[in-house]
Structure formats: C-alpha cells, structure tokens
VOVO-539599 format. One record per residue (C-alpha): residue in three letters; residue number from 1; chain; x, y, z. Coordinates in Angstrom, 2 decimals. Example, Ala and Ser with C-alpha at 12.3 -4.5 7.8 and 13.67 -1.06 7.14 Angstrom:
BEGIN
residu, num, chaine, x, y, z
ala, 1, A, 12.30, -4.50, 7.80;
ser, 2, A, 13.67, -1.06, 7.14;
***
This chain:
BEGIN
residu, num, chaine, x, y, z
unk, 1, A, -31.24, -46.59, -39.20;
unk, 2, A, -28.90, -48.46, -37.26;
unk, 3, A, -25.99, -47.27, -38.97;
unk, 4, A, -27.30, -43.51, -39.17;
unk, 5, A, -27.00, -43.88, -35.06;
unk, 6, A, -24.11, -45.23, -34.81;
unk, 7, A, -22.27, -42.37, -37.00;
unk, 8, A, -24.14, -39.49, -35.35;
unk, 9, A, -22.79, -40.93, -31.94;
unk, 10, A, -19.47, -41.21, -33.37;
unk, 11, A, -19.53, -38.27, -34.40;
unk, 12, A, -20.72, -36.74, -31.11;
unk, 13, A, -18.12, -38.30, -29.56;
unk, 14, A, -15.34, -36.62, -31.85;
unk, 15, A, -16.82, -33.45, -31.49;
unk, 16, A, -16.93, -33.38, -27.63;
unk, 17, A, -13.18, -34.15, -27.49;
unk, 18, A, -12.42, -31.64, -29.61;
unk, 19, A, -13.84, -28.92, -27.58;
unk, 20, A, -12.04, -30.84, -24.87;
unk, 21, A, -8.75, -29.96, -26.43;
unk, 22, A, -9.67, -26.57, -27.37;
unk, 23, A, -10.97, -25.80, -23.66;
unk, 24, A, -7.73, -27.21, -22.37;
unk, 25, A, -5.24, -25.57, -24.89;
unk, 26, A, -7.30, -22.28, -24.19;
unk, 27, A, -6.20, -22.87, -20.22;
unk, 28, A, -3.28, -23.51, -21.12;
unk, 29, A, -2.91, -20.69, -22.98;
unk, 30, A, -4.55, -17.83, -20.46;
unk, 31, A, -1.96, -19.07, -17.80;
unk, 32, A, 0.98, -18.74, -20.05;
unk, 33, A, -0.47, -15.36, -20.09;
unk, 34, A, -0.69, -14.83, -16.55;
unk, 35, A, 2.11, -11.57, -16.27;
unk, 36, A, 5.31, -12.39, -12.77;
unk, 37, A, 4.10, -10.19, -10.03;
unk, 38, A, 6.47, -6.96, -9.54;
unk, 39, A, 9.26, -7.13, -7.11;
unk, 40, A, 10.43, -4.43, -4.98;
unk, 41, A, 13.63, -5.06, -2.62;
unk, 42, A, 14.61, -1.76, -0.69;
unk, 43, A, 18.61, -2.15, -0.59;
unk, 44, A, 19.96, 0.06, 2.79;
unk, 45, A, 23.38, 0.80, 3.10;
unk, 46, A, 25.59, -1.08, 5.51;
unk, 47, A, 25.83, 1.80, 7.96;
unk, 48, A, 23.63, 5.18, 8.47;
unk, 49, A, 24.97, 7.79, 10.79;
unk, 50, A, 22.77, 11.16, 11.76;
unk, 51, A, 23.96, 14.04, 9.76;
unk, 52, A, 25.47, 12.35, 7.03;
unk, 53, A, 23.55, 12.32, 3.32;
unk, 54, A, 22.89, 8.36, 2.56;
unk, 55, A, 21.26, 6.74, -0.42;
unk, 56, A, 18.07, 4.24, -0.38;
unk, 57, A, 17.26, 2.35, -3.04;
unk, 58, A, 15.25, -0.21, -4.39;
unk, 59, A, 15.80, -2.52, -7.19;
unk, 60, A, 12.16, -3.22, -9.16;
unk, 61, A, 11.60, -6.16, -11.47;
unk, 62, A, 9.32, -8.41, -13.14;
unk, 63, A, 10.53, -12.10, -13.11;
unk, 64, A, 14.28, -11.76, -14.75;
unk, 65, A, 13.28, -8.03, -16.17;
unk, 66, A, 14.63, -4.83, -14.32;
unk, 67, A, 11.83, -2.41, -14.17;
unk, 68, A, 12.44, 0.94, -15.83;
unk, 69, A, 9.16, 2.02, -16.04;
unk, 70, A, 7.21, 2.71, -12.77;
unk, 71, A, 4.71, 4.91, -13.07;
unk, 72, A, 5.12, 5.72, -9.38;
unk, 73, A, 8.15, 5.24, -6.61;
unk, 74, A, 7.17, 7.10, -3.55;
unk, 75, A, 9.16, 6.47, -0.07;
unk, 76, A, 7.34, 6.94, 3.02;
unk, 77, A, 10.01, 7.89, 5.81;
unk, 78, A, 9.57, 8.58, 9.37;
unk, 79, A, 11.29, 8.03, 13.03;
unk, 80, A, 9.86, 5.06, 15.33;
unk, 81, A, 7.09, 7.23, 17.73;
unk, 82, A, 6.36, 9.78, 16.01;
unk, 83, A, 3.89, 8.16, 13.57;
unk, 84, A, 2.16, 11.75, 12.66;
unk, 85, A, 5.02, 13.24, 11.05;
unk, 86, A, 5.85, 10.85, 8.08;
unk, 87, A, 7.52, 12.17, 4.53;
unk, 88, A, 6.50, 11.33, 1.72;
unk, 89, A, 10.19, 11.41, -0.75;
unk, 90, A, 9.35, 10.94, -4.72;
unk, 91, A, 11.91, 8.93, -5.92;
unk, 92, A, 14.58, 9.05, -8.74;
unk, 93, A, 14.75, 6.81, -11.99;
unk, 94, A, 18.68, 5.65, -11.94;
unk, 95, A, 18.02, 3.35, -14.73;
unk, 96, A, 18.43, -0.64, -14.85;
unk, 97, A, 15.56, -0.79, -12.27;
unk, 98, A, 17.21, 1.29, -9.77;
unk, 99, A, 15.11, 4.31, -7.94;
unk, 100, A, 16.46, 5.82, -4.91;
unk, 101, A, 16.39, 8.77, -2.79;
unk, 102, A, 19.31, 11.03, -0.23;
unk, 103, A, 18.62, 12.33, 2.82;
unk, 104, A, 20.58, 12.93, 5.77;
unk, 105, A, 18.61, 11.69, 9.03;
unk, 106, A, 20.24, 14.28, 11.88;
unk, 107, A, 19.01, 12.49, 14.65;
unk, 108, A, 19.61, 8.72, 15.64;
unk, 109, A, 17.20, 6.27, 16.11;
unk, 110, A, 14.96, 3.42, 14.78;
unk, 111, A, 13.36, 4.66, 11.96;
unk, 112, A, 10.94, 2.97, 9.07;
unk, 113, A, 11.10, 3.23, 5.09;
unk, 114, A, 7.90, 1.84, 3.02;
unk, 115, A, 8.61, 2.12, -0.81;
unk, 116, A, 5.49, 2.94, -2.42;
unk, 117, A, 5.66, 1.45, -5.70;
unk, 118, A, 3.08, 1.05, -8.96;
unk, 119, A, 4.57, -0.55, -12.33;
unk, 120, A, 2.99, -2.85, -14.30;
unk, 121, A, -0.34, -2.39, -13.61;
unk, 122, A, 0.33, -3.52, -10.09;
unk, 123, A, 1.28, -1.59, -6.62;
unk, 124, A, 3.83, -2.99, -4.44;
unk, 125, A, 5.17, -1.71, -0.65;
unk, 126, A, 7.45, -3.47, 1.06;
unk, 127, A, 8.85, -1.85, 4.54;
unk, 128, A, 11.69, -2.26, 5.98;
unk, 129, A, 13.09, -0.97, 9.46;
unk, 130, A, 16.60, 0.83, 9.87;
unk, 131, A, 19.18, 1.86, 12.26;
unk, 132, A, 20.57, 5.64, 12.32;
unk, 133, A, 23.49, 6.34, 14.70;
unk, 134, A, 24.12, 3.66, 17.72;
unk, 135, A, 20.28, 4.66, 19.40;
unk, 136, A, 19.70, 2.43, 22.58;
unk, 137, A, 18.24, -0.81, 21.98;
unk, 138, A, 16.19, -0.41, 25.65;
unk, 139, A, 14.44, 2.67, 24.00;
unk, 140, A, 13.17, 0.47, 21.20;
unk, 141, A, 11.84, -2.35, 23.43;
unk, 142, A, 10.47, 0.27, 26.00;
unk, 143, A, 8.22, 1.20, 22.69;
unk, 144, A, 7.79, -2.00, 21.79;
unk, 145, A, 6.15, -3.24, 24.86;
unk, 146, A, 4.10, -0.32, 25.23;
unk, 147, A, 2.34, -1.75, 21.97;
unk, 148, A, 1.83, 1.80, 20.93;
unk, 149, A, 0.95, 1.90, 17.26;
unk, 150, A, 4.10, 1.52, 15.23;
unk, 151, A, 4.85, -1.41, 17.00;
unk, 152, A, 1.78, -3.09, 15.93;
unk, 153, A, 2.88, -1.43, 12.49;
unk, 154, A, 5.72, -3.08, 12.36;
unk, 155, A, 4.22, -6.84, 13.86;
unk, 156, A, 1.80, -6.68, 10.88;
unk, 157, A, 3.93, -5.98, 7.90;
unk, 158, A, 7.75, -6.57, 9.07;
unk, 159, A, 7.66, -9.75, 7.55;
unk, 160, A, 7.45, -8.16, 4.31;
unk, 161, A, 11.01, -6.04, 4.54;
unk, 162, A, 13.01, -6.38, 1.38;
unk, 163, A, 10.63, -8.63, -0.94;
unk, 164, A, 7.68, -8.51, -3.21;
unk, 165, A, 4.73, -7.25, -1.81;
unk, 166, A, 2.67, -10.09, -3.53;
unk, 167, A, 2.28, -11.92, -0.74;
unk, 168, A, 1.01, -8.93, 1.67;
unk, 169, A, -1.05, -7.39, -1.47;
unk, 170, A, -2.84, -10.92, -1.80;
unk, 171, A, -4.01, -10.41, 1.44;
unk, 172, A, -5.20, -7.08, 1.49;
unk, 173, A, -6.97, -8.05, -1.58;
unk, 174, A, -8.95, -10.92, 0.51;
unk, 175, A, -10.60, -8.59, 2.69;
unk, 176, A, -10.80, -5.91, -0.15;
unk, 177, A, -14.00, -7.17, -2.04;
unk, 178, A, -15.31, -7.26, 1.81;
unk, 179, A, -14.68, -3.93, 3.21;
unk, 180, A, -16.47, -0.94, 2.20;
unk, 181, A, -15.11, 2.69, 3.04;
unk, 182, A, -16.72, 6.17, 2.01;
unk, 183, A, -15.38, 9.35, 2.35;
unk, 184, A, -18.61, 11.10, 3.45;
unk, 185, A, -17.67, 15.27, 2.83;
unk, 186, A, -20.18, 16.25, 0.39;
unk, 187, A, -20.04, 19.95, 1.15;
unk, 188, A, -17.57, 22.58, -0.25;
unk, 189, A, -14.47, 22.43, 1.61;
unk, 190, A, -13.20, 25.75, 2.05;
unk, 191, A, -9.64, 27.39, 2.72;
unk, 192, A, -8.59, 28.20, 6.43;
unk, 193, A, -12.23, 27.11, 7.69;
unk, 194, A, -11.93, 24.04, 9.92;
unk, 195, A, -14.01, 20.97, 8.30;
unk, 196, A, -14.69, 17.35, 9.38;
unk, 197, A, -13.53, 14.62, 7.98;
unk, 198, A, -15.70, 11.54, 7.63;
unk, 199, A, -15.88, 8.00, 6.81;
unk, 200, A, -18.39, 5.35, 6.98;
unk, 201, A, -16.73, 1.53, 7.31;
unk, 202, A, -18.69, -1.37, 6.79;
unk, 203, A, -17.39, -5.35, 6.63;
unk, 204, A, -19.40, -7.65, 5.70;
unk, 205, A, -22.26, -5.47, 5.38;
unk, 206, A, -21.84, -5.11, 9.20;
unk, 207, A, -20.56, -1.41, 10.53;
unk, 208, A, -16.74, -2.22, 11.09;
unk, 209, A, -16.26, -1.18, 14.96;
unk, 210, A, -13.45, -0.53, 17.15;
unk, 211, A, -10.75, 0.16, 14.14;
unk, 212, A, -7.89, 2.23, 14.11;
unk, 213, A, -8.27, 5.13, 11.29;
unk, 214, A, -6.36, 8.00, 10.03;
unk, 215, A, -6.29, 10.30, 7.15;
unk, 216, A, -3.54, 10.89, 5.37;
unk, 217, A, -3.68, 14.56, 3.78;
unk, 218, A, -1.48, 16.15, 0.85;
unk, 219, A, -2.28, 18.62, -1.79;
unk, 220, A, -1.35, 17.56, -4.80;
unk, 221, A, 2.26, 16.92, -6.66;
unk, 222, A, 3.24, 18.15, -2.19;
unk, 223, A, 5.62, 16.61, -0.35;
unk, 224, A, 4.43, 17.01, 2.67;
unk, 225, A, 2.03, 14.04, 3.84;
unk, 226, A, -0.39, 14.88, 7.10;
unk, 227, A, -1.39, 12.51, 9.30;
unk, 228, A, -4.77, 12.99, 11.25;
unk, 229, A, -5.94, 10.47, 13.72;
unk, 230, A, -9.95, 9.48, 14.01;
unk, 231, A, -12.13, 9.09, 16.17;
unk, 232, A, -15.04, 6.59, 16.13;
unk, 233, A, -17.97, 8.90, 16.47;
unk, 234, A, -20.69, 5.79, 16.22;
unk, 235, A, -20.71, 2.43, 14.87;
unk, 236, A, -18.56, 2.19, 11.93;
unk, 237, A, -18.35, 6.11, 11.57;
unk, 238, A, -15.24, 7.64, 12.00;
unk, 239, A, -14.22, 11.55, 11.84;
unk, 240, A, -11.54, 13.98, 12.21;
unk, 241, A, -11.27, 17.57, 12.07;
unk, 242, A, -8.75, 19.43, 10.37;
unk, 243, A, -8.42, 22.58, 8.31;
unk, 244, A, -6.46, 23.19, 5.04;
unk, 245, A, -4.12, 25.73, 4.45;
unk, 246, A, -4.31, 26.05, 0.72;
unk, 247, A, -6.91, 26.18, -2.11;
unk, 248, A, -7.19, 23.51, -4.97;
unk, 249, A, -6.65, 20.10, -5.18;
unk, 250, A, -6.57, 17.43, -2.22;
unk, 251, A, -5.56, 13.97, -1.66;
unk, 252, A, -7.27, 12.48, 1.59;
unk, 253, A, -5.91, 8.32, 2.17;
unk, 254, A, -7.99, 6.89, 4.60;
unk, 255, A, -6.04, 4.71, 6.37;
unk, 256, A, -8.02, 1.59, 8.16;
unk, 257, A, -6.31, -0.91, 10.69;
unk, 258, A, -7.96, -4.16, 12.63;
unk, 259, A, -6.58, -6.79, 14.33;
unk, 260, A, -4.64, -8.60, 10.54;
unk, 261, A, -6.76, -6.04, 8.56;
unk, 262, A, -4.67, -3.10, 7.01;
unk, 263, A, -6.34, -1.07, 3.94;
unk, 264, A, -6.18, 2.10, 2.21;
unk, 265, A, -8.44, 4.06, -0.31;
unk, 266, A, -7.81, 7.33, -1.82;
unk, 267, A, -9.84, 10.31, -2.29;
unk, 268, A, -9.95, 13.51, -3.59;
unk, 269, A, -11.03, 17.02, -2.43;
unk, 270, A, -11.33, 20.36, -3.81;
unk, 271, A, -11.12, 22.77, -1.56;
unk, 272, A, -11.79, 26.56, -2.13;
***
C-alpha cells in the first residue's frame, strides 16, 4: 500500500511539472507573438515658404519593416487659431513606407500637421508643429498665453511630434474602457433642415462635466472636415446645431477633451 502511495505521489509530482513547462513554454510562446507597435514619423522639409508647393511625408513601419500597406493615411492640416477650419488631405502610397502629401500654404504662420494613420490593425497620430514663412514669434506666444484651445492642443500631445503614437494611444486606451460617449440623434436627419447634434458623456458611470466637445462633420470619401463646437446643455450632455448641405452618408467624430483626457469616437448618419 505503501509503495502504491509513494508512486501515485511521484507521479503527481511529474505531472504537475509538466504542466509547469507547458504553461511556461505557452507564455513564452504568446509573447513571441506579441506583433512591434506601428511607427509613424512625419518628416518636414527643412524650410516652408507661403506660396510655394512643399511635400510632407511620413515614413510608417513595424519594428525593422517599412509599411506598405496602410489601410488609411489621412493628414489633418490647419493654421494655429483658427481651429474650425482644419483639412483633412488623403495621402499618397510612394512605396517603401513612404506616404506624403503637396500643398502650398499661401500665408505664413505656425501651423499644425496630425498624420492620421491605421496599418496593422492599429491607428497611430503623431502631430507635429511647423513654421511657414518667417511669422512673428510674439504672435505665437501672444496665443500661447491666452491658453486658447490649440495651445492646450498642442501642451497635451506635442510631446508626441515625429514618433510612434504608442505611447499617446496607450493612454487614450486607459481612460477608454472608462468613458462612455453616445451620439444621441435617433430621428431622420434631413437635407438643408437645421438638426441638433447630441451626445451623452459619462466617466466612471458619473456624467462627465465641464469638457470641451466638438463634432467633427464630413460626408463620406469628402475632403472637407467641419468643425462644430458644443455646448454643455446639462450634466454630461452636450449639443450643437448644424445643418447639412447634402443627402447620403455622414461621418460625425465626436471629439472629447478634459484636463489629460483626449478621445474620439466615430459615427455615422444618413441624412435625407
């Protein structure tokens, strides 16, 4: 009987450090895995001057890979103060992880690029500011201590310019799982008829107060990008009235900013 114990716990023993090994080889394995986060470094040329075409691009890879497959580069241009009239530039393959854009800026200034980027499974946007002409540095700082909202902007994702948006996308992705936004127009939307706009935020399962919020309107496969500012009609319950121009599809980004929070959704609309 003795004996008969002594091999069962033996063989207990063996068996439990075998699943040992298999649990850690099956680690070891899922980390190996693990896919490099995408890389996105906007490359500016050495000097821009208004009413000359220039050249942005960015250079896209995964680890040591050049990235010749993005489902999506998208640059976001648009002058320091004036915030609602952004473009929204689709940009071109060039090939060994090269996309760019041209466009000739005719007035100097201080002026913001965001490279909206998804490859891989993953979405990327670095920013990065830029200098057109020889624009007074007193009319930046004037801005900047105004603390009007590009400035804050700027403070929150600056220190992203030029490298992977990992970092920044970690942290959106911290208060992500915390932060709930609805897009709250249920009705038909119609053409040329003026129609609210409404979202509902809550944090924590807490109505998210005081934000800043804006929509972001396109119709679809458009260039154009409008930006419409909201106002926080009660607790956690912001809206916006607008009205749009053109039947069919709608893309409406709501756009949610406080204190280190910064987070996006997209909808869609139909309107008819």
């Amino acid at each position: 009987m003795k004996k008969i114990s002594l091999f069962i716990s033996i063989f207990a023993v063996l068996l439990l450090a075998a699943c040992g090994n298999n649990n850690s080889d099956t680690t070891k394995e899922t980390d190996e895995k693990l896919p490099e986060m995408v890389e996105v470094e906007i490359l500016l040329p050495e000097k821009i001057e208004p009413n000359e075409e220039v050249k942005i691009e960015v250079l896209v890879t995964q680890g040591t890979e050049k990235v010749e497959d993005a489902s999506e580069v998208t640059f976001e241009v648009w002058k320091q103060g004036q915030e609602k009239d952004h473009e929204m530039i689709e940009g071109k393959n060039d090939g060994s992880g090269i996309y760019s854009f041209t466009k000739t800026f005719e007035e100097e200034g201080f002026y913001f690029v965001v490279a909206h980027t998804t490859a891989r499974d993953m979405h990327v946007m670095p920013r990065v500011e830029m200098t057109v002409g020889n624009p007074d540095p007193a009319s930046k700082e004037d801005e900047e201590s105004g603390h009007d909202h590009d400035s804050e902007h700027s403070d929150h994702e600056g220190s992203h310019d030029g490298e992977s948006h990992s970092d920044h996308e970690s942290h959106e992705h911290e208060h992500e799982a915390a932060l709930l936004m609805t897009l709250n127009n249920k009705e038909v939307v119609k053409v040329n008829e003026e129609v609210t706009l409404s979202t509902e935020l809550k944090k924590d399962n807490e109505a998210l107060k005081d934000a800043t919020v804006r929509f972001e309107v396109w119709q679809a496969d458009a260039e154009k990008h409008e930006f419409i500012d909201a106002s926080e009609v009660s607790e956690g319950v912001y809206e916006a009235k607008t009205t749009f121009k053109e039947k069919g599809k709608h893309n409406v980004q709501i756009h949610v900013e406080k204190d280190e929070l910064h987070e996006h959704q997209l909808e869609e609309l139909e309107v008819e």
